[in-house]
C-alpha positions in Angstrom: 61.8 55.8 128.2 58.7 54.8 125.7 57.6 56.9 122.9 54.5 56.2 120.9 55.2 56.2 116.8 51.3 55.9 116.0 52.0 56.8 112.8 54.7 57.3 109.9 55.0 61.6 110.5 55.5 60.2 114.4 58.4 58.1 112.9 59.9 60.7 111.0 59.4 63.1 113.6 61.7 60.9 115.6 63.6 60.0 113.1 64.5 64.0 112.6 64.7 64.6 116.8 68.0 62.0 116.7 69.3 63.7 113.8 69.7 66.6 115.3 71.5 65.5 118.7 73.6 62.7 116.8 77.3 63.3 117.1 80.5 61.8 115.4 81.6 58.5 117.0 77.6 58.0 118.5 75.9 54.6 117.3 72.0 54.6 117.2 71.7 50.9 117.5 68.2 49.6 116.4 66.8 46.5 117.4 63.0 44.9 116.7 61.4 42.0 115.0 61.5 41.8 111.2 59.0 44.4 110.1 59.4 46.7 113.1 60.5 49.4 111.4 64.1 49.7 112.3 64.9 50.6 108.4 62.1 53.4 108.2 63.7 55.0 111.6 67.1 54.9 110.0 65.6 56.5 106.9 64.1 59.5 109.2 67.7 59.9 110.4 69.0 60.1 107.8 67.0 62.8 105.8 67.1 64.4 109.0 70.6 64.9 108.5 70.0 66.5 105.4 70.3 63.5 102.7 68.0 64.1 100.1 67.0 61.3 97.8 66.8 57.4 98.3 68.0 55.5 101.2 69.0 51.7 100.0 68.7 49.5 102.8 71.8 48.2 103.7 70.5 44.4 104.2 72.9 43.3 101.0 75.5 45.5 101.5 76.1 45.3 104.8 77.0 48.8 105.3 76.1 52.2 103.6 78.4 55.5 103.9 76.9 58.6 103.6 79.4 61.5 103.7 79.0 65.9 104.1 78.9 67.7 101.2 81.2 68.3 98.7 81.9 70.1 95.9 77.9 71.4 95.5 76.5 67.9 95.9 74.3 67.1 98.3 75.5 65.4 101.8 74.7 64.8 105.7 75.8 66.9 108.1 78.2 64.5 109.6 79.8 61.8 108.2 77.5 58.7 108.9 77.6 54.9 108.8 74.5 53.0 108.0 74.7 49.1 108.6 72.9 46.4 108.4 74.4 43.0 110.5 71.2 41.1 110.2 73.3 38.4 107.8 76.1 38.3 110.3 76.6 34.9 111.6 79.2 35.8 114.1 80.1 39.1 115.8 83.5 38.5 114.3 82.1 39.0 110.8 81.5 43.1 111.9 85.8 43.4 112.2 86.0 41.2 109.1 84.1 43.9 107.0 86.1 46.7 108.5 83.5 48.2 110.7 85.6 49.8 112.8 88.1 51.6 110.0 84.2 52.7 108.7 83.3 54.2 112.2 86.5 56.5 113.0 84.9 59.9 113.0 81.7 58.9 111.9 78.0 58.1 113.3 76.5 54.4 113.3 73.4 53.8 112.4 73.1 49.8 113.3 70.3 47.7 112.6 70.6 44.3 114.3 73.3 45.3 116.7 73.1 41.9 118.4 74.6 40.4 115.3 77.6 42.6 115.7 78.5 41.9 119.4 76.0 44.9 120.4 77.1 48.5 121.4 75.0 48.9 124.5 78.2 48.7 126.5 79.6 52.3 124.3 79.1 55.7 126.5 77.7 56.8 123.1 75.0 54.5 122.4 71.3 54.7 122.1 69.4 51.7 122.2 66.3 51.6 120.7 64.0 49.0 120.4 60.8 49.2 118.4 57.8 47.1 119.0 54.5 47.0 117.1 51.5 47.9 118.8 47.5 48.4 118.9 48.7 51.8 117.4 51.4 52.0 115.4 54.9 51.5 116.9 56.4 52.0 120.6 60.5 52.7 120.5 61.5 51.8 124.0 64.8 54.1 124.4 67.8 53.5 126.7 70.5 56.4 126.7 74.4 55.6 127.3 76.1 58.2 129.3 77.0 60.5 126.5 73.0 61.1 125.1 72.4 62.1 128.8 71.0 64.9 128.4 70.2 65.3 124.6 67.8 61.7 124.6 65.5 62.3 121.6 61.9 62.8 122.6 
């Protein structure tokens, strides 16, 4: 499936449709050039889930954990894994780091999957690839088995 992002409100509108089909243990995996706007996609998923404030990339870090409210303070609705593998050298690297201690009942947001070994092959991926265009952006969407159903439009 293609979808047209002509604009930034297009990409947050997105952004927000993911959010609110994204379960525990799903990975949204993003792939696209530099510049393709895998970072401002994350970013709409993540306010979408109801983060309110900055979103750091994760391009240093390598991986940013954004939890549910507690106590009064402000939170996603799930508990939600933002990474970044784009300085991974070798899929290896993503078990190094702990990714999968990270992941147990939590969403994945990846950004350069590829450098991680990839998640296509997970019944609870969603691939999406963004391209830039004439007209903004074109997300080229491939649902695993479990978004059947509840793909993001």
């Amino acid at each position: 499936m293609k979808i047209a992002l002509p604009d930034l409100a297009a990409m947050e509108r997105f952004g927000r449709a993911i959010a609110d089909q994204l379960r525990p243990d799903d990975v949204v995996a993003l792939t696209g050039g530099l510049g393709a706007g895998k970072t401002t996609l994350a970013r709409a998923i993540i306010a979408g889930l109801g983060h309110e404030g900055e979103v750091p990339s994760p391009s240093f870090a390598i991986i940013e954990v954004y939890d549910p409210p507690v106590s009064g303070k402000s939170g996603v609705r799930l508990p939600l894994v933002h990474a970044d593998f784009y300085r991974l050298k070798h899929p290896s690297e993503a078990d190094e780091i702990g990714l999968d201690d990270y992941r147990q009942g939590a969403a994945l947001l990846a950004e350069w999957p590829d450098h991680a070994g990839g998640f296509a092959h997970e019944p609870g991926c969603l691939s999406i690839t963004l391209e830039v265009a004439d007209e903004g952006r074109i997300a080229i969407v491939e649902a695993g088995t479990d978004w059947l159903g509840r793909e993001p439009k």
